[in-house]
C-alpha positions in Angstrom: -24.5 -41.1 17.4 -26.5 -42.9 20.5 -29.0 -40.9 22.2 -27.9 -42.2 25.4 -28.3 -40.3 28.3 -25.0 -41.3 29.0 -23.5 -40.5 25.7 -24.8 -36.8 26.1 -23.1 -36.4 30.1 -20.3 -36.8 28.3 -20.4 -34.0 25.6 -21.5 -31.8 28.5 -18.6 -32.4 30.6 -15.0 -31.2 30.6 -11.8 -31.9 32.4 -9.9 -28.8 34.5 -6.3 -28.3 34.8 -5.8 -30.5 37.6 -7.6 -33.4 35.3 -10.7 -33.5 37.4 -14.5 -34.4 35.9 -16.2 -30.7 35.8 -19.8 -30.9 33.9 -19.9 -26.3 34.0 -24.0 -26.5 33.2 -24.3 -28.5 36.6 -22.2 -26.2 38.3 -22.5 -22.8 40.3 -24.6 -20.2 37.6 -22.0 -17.7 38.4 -18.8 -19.7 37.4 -16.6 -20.6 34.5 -17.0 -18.6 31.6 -20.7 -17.5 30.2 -22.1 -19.6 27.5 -25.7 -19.7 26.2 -27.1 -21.7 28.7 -23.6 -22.7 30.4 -23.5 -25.2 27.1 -19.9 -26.2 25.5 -17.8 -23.5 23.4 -17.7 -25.7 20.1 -15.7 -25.4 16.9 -16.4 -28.4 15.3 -19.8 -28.6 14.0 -19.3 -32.5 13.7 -19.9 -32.5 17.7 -23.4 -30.5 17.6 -26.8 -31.2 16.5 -28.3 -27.8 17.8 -25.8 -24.6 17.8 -26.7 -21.5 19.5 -25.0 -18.8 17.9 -24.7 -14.7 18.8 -24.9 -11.8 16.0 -23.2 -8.9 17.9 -24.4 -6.8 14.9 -26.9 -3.4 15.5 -26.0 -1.3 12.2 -29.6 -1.8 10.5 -31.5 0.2 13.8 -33.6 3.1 12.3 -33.6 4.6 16.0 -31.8 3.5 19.3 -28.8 1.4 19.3 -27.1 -1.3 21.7 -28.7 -4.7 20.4 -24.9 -5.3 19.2 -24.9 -6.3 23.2 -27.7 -8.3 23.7 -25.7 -12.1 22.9 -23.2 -10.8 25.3 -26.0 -10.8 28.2 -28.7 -13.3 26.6 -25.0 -15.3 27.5 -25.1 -14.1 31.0 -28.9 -14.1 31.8 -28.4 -17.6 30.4 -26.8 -19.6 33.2 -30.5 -19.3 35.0 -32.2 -21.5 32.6 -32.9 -25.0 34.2 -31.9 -28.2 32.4 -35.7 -29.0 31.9 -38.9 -27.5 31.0 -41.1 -28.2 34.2 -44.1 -27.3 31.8 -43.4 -29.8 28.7 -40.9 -32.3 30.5 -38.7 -31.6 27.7 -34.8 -32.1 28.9 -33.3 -30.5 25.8 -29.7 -31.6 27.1 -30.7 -35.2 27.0 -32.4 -35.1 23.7 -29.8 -33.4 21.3 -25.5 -32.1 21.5 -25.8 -28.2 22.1 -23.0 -26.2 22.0 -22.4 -22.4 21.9 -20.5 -21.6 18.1 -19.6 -18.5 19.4 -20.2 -15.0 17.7 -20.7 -14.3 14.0 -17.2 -12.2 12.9 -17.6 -9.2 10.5 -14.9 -8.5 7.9 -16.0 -5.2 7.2 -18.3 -4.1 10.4 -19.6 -0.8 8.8 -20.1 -2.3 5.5 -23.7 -3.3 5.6 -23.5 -5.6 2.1 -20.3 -7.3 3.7 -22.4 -7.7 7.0 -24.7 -9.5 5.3 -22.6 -11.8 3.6 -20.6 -12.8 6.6 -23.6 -13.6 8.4 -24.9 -15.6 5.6 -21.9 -17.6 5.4 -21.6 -18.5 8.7 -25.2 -19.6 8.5 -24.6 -21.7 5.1 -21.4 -23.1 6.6 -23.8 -24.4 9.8 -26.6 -25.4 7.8 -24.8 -27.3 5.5 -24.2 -29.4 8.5 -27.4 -30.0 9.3 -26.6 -28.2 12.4 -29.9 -26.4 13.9 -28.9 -22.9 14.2 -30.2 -20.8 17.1 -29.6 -17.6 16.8 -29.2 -14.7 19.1 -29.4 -10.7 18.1 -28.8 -8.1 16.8 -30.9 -6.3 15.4 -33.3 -7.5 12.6 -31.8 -7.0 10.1 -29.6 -10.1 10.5 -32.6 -12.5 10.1 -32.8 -11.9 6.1 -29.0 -13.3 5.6 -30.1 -16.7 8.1 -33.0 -17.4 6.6 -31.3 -17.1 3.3 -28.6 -19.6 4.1 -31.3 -22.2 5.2 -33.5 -21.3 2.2 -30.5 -22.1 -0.1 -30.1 -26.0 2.0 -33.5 -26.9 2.0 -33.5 -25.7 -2.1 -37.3 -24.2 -1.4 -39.0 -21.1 0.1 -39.3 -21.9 4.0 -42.6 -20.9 6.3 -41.9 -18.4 9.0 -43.7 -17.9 12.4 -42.5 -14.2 13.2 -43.6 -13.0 16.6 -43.1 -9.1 16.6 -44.5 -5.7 17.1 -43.7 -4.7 13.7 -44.1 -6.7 10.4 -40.6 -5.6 9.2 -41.6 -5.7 5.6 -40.5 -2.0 4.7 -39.1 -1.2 1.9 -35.6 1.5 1.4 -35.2 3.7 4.7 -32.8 6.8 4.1 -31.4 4.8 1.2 -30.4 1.4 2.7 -32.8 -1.5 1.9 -30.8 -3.1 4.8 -32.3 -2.3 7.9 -34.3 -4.1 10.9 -37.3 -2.8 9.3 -36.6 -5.1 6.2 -35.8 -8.4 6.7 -39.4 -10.2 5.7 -39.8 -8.1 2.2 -36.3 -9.0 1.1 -36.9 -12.5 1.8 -40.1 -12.6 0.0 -39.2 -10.5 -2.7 -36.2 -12.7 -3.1 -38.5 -16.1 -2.8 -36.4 -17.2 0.5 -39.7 -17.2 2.2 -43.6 -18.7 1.4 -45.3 -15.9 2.1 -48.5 -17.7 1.9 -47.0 -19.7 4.9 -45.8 -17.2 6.6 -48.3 -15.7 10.1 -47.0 -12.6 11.7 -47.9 -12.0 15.3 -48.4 -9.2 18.0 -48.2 -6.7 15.3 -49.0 -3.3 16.5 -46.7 -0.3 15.4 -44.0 1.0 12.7 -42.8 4.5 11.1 -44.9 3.6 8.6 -47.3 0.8 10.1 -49.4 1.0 6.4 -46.9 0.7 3.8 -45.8 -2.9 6.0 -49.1 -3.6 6.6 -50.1 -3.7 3.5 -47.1 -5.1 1.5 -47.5 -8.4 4.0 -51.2 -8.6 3.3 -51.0 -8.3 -0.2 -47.7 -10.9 -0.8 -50.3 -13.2 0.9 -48.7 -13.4 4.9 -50.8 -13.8 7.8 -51.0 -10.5 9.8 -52.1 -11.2 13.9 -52.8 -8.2 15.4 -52.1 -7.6 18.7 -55.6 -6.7 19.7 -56.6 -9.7 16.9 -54.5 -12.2 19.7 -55.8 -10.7 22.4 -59.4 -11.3 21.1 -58.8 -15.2 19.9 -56.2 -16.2 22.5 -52.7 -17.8 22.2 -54.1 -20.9 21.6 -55.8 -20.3 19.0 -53.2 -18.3 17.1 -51.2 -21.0 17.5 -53.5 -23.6 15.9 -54.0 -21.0 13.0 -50.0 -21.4 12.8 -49.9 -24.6 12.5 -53.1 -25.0 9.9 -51.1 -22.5 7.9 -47.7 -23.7 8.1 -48.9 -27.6 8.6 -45.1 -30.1 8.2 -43.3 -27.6 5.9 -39.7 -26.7 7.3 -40.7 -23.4 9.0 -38.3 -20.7 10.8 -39.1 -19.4 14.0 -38.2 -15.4 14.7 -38.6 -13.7 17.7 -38.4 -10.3 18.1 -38.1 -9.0 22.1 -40.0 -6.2 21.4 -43.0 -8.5 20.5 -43.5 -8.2 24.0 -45.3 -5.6 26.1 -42.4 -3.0 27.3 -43.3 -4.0 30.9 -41.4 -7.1 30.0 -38.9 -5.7 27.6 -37.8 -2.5 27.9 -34.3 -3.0 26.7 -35.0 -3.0 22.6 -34.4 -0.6 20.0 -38.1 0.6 19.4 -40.6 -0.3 21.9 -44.1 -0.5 21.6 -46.7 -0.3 24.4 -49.7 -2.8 24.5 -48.1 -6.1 23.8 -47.8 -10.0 24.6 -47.2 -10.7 28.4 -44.3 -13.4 28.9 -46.4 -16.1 30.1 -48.8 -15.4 26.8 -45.3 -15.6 25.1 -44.3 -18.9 26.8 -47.6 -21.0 26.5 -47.6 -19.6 22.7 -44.7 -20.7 21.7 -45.2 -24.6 23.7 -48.2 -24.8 21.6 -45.6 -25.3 18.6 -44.1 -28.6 19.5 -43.3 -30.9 16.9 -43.5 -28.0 13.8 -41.0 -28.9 11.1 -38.8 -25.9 12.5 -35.2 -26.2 11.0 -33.8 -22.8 13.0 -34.8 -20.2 15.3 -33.7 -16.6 16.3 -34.3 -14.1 19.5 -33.2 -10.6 18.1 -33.2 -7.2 19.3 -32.1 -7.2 23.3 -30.2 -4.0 23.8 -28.9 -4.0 27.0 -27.5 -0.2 27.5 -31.5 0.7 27.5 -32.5 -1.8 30.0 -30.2 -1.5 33.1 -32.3 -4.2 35.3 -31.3 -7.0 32.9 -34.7 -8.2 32.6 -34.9 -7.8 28.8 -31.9 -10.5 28.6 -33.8 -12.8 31.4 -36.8 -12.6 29.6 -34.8 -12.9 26.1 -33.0 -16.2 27.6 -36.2 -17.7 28.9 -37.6 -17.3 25.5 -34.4 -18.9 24.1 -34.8 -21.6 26.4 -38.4 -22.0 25.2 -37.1 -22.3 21.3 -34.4 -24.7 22.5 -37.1 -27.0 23.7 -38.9 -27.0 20.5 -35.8 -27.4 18.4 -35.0 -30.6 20.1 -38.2 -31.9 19.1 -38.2 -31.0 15.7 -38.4 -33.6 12.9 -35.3 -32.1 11.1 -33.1 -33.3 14.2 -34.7 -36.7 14.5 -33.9 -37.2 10.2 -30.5 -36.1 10.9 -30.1 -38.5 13.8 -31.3 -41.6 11.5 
């Protein structure tokens, strides 16, 4: 495909019933129908290099409920992202074709092995592709069947940056080993991830903050306290990333409640004493040009957060992964 400027005006835009030229992501933000980032509803993963993708899915919470919501809003909060990153200069919808794939379907909603499996095969289906998948939560839970889709592509353990108040490596809870709580100890125990490339940051809290603690620690991941970043500085956590991770295809995961509840009310279990959103913005622009073949924003629940700013500060985020997924190497490869 040519990485025209022109070329990519013309995925972006659409013709209305009365065959006029509409272009909806240059249009009013409160028109047409709410897409991630007013992008095009796709079908056809042939016309996408980057697909942003919603996991209405919240039956892995330990506690409070709702995330099933959050890609409904993330949508919604959405059409306020800008079509370029006045930080970076990155124009993410001149570099790459991103759609919106729509939601993740469940054939059996309150089977949590089927829930699984349906969200791994979507994610297999996509990464077969060579599609970057973006995805949007959820609850945790969901990342352990994405990143096991992409492990099975690549056909080797992938890093993972995880930005999060909890390390999510628990094991069982009330008899489910499925649970947002989870996700990072399945994937290791199942060798999906490097846990030896794998840095966990903002961590801070958990039911049982030791038995996670520990299990990350001991399978070799690197465990950034939140009062460890506070002390060294985003910038240098993110330079420790990188040493760590270095050009190995890496996953990026992004939990809302990695923030400070000031800026993220709306999640499932809050923790006071987190990142602020600009620490979380110049954090994660400090990761351009990581081998990052997929990314993931989970646990907006907006029931719990009537102001909506969760799902604008989940969106911006979003916005900030988008930017560093047009950059990555795996899109430039596929391109060639």
């Amino acid at each position: 495909m040519s990485n025209s400027v022109s070329t990519f005006k013309d995925f972006y835009q659409t013709t209305d019933i009365l065959g006029q030229a509409q272009t909806p992501h240059l249009n009013q933000r409160y028109s047409d129908i709410a897409t991630f980032m007013r992008t095009p509803l796709v079908r056809d993963l042939n016309q996408v290099d980057i697909g942003i993708i919603g996991i209405p899915f919240d039956g892995g919470v330990t506690c409070r409920s709702g995330a099933r919501h959050g890609p409904r809003e993330v949508r919604n909060q959405s059409t306020m992202m800008r079509a370029i990153n006045v930080v970076t200069g990155v124009k993410p919808f001149e570099m790459a074709r991103i759609g919106d794939l729509g939601d993740v379907h469940f054939n059996d909603l309150f089977n949590l092995d089927q829930a699984v499996e349906d969200i791994e095969s979507y994610f297999l289906a996509i990464a077969e592709q060579r599609v970057l998948p973006l995805a949007v939560g959820g609850d945790h839970s969901v990342t352990w069947p994405i990143m096991k889709a992409l492990a099975n592509v690549q056909q080797e353990p992938v890093a993972v940056i995880h930005i999060d108040s909890h390390t999510d490596t628990w094991g069982p809870y009330k008899g489910s080993k499925f649970h947002h709580g989870a996700p990072f100890r399945l994937a290791a125990e199942a060798g999906v991830i490097d846990p030896n490339k794998t840095i966990q940051i903002g961590i801070r809290g958990g039911q049982n903050f030791a038995d996670g603690l520990e299990y990350s620690r001991q399978q070799g991941m690197h465990v950034i306290t939140i009062e460890e970043f506070d002390d060294l500085g985003w910038r240098a956590v993110a330079e420790k990333a990188r040493a760590i991770i270095g050009d190995h295809p890496v996953y990026l995961s992004f939990d809302i409640d990695g923030l400070d509840p000031v800026y993220a009310p709306g999640t499932g279990t809050p923790e006071s004493g987190g990142i602020t959103m600009r620490e979380a913005q110049r954090l994660l622009r400090e990761f351009r040009g990581m081998n990052f073949i997929g990314a993931d924003l989970m646990e907006v629940a907006p029931p719990l957060d009537p102001s909506g700013v969760t799902a604008l500060n989940g969106a911006t985020l979003l916005f900030e992964m988008l930017c560093l997924l047009v950059e990555a190497p795996f899109l430039a490869s596929r391109r060639s």
